[in-house]
N, C-alpha and C positions, 0 to 999 in steps of 0.2 A: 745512167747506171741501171744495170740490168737486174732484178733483185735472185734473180739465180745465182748470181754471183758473189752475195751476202755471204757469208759463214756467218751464223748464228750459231752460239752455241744454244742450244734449248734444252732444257728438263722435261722432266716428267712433271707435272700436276700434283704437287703435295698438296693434303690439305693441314688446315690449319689448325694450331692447338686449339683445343675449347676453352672457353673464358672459366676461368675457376670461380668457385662456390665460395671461397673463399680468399681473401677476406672480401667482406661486404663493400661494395660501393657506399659513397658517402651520403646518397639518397634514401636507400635501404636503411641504412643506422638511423635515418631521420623520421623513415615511416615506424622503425622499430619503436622506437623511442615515445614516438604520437600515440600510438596503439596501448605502450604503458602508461602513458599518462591518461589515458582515457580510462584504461580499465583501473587506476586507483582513485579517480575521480570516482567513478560507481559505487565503488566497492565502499570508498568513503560516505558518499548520498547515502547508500542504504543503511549504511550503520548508522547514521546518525537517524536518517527515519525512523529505526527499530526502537532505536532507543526516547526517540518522540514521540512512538506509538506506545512504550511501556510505561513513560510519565504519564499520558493521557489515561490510560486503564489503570493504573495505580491511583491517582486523583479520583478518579469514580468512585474506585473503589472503598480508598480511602474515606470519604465523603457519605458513602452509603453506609458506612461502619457505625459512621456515627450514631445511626438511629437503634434506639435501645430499644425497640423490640419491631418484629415482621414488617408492623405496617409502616411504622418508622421509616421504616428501610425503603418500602414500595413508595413512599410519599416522596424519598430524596430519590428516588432512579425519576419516578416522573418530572419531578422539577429540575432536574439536571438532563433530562431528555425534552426539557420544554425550552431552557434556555440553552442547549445546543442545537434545537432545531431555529430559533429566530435567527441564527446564520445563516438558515440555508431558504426558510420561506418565511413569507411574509402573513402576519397578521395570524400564525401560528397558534395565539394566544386563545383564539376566539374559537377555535373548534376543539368538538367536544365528540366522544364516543366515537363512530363509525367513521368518521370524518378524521381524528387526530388518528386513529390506527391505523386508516388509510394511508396518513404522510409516513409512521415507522415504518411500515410495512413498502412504502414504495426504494425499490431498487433493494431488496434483501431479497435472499435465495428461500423460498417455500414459504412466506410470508408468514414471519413466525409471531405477527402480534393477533395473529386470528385466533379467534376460541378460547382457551382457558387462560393461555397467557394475555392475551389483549384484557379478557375481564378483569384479571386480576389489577391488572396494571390500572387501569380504570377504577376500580372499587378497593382496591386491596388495601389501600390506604385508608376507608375507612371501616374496616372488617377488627371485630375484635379478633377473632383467632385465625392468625391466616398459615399454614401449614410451611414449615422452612424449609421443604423439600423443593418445594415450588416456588418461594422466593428467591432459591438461590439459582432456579432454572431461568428465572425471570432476571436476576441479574446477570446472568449469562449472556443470554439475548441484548437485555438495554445496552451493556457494557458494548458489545461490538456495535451494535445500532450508533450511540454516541460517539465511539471513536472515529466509525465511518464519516461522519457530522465533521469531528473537529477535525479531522485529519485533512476533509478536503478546504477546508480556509483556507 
């Protein structure tokens, strides 16, 4: 057989519909799906950190209230910034002055225990009159210094 002799009937070249956007393949709904559940995992983590981060600062805080007057106060930021630091280094206890300012100060932005707050923090506790302007600058500082401490346990 001769293929001249075929009759074909033949078309022209359509092309073909495009695959619609919708609905989703079954794969799609599953990556959909994965993507929300990751982003309310997040979103959950972080709320609960925030709210672990504001128990931790309120605790401090709480805790430094208790001290009935300036140096009170400077006495409970250091001891609550000496037993948050025996989490993170060793034998913490035993340094004193340039050396204990040295560990606040390491990994904080413009190292805020130098100069008048490191003195104070260091002396302030035994100072009969210590200025509340400045202790309350100094609890500023320790508070975030501490919760940096606990937060990373």
């Amino acid at each position: 057989m001769i293929l001249a002799e075929v009759n074909l009937p033949l078309r022209s070249i359509h092309a073909t519909d495009s695959v619609p956007w919708w609905p989703l393949a079954p794969g799609w709904w599953g990556v959909i799906i994965a993507v929300l559940l990751c982003a309310l995992l997040v979103a959950w983590w972080r709320r609960k950190e925030k709210a672990r981060v504001a128990r931790v600062r309120a605790f401090f805080d709480d805790d430094v209230a208790q001290g009935a007057t300036e140096a009170e106060r400077i006495g409970r930021m250091s001891e609550l910034l000496r037993r948050a630091a025996r989490t993170k280094h060793k034998d913490v206890e035993q340094l004193q002055g340039a050396e204990w300012l040295g560990v606040l100060n390491k990994g904080m932005k413009g190292q805020p225990f130098n100069g008048v707050m490191g003195e104070l923090l260091l002396d302030g506790g035994f100072r009969r009159n210590v200025d509340p302007m400045q202790a309350d600058a100094l609890q500023n500082i320790a508070r975030d210094r501490f919760v940096k401490w606990v937060r990373d346990v």
